[in-house]
C-alpha angles and dihedrals in degrees: 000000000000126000117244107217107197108221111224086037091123102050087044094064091236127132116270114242112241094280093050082049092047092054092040102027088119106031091164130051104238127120122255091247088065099044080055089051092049098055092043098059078050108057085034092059083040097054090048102045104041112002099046091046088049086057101055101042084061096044089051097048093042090040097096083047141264090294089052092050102038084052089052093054093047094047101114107238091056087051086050097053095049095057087042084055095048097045097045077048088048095053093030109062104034084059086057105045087059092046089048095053092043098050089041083055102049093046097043107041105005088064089210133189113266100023096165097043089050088048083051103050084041089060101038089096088068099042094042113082099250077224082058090047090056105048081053095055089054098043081055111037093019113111093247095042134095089288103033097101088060103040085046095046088044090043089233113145118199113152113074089029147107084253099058084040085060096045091048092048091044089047092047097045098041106106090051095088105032095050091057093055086036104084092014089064093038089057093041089055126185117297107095090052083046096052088044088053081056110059094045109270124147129232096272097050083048085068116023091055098025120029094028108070084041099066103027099093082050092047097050095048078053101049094049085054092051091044091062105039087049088050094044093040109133127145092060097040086050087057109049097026095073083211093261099184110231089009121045100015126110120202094264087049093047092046086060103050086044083056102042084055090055086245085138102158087053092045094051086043094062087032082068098047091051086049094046086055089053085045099057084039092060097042084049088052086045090055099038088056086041088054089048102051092046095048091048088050085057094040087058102038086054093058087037086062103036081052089050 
């Protein structure tokens, strides 16, 4: 039976079928002792630098035995900063996802003033230290910051709270979204959005049946990216949190201070549970890009076959 090769495969990112392999099977000149070489410098950084710390985290936290670390898992104020890390993950990141669309939108096809400002101002979370993003927070909702005469007149407390947990999440998190759409949207243009202007639909058919399945392959690779960093956020939530245990504290805050206290079989337990959430986002990440592939390969093959 012969192999189909599907033309336009490797612009399209997707795998070559065995004929496209065969012609490209060696697309630089070095040897293949140096392609060996190569990927082994890579799975033995790899191995140092995640697998090795990962195995450690789990051999720690199991090393007093199954009963020590099941106790650990169940001790309350763990349990409480994991909600309280799911929850800050669970505002965050559908407030910028909206954020991210709109601000892709507007820059993209709204053709906006001040595009690169607005690009700029989009990416200084991740230029800015998330230590630096804190400070900033208190010097503007603590009680003695810009802000602290009215929050106290109008008996309103921000900093040391959930509420200034959610804004510094939502600060630090902010660019994930919209750097995804951001390109994605820039390459897809606008001439979709323009025909269905033509032929009489609104704003929110435009994107609903146009710009929507575009992008959500895009949006979803962005959201799992915003997920984790939102869950994993530590350096500005250390700073406006205050570390209330059982109150203000995440599951990375609360594994310092387990650490700092020589607790060490309670601080690798909810190490490992923090790892094991990274570990589901990034599986999540792996199957959303699986999905991808294999939904633009049909896409193409379908096109391939009407054309035939």
């Amino acid at each position: 039976m012969a192999t189909t090769v599907v033309p336009g495969a490797r612009q399209h990112g997707l795998p070559p079928g065995p004929r496209a392999r065969a012609q490209t099977s060696a697309p630089t000149n070095e040897s293949a002792l140096a392609r060996r070489v190569l990927i082994g410098v890579a799975l033995a950084y790899l191995f140092v630098f995640l697998g090795l710390p990962l195995y450690v985290v789990f051999q720690e936290a199991l090393k007093k035995g199954l009963t020590a670390y099941l106790t650990a898992l169940r001790e309350p104020e763990l349990l409480h900063a994991l909600r309280l890390t799911l929850l800050v993950a669970g505002i965050a990141v559908p407030l910028n996802v909206v954020f991210g669309i709109a601000a892709a939108w507007a820059i993209t096809k709204g053709r906006v003033r001040g595009r690169t400002l607005l690009i700029a101002l989009a990416d200084l979370p991740l230029a800015v230290s998330p230590v630096i993003a804190g400070l900033t927070f208190m010097l503007l909702f603590g009680m003695q910051g810009w802000f602290g005469p009215w929050l106290r007149a109008h008996d309103i407390k921000i900093a040391f709270t959930v509420t200034a947990v959610v804004l510094a999440t939502i600060f630090v998190t902010l660019p994930f979204v919209a750097r995804e759409l951001i390109p994605l949207m820039e390459e897809q243009g606008v001439t979709e959005e323009e025909a269905a202007v033509t032929l009489g639909a609104s704003g929110w058919q435009i994107f609903r049946r146009v710009t929507a399945p575009n992008i959500r392959w895009g949006l979803l690779y962005g959201i799992v990216l915003c997920n984790a960093r939102a869950m994993g956020e530590f350096g500005a939530v250390s700073v406006v949190s205050g570390r209330i245990r059982g109150q203000t504290t995440t599951l990375p805050l609360h594994i310092e201070i387990l650490y700092n206290e020589y607790d060490f079989t309670a601080a690798f337990a909810a190490s490992s549970l923090l790892a094991l959430l990274a570990v589901v986002t990034l599986a999540a990440k792996h199957l959303l890009e699986r999905s991808h592939h294999a939904a633009r390969a049909r896409i193409i093959q379908e096109q391939e076959e009407r054309g035939a």
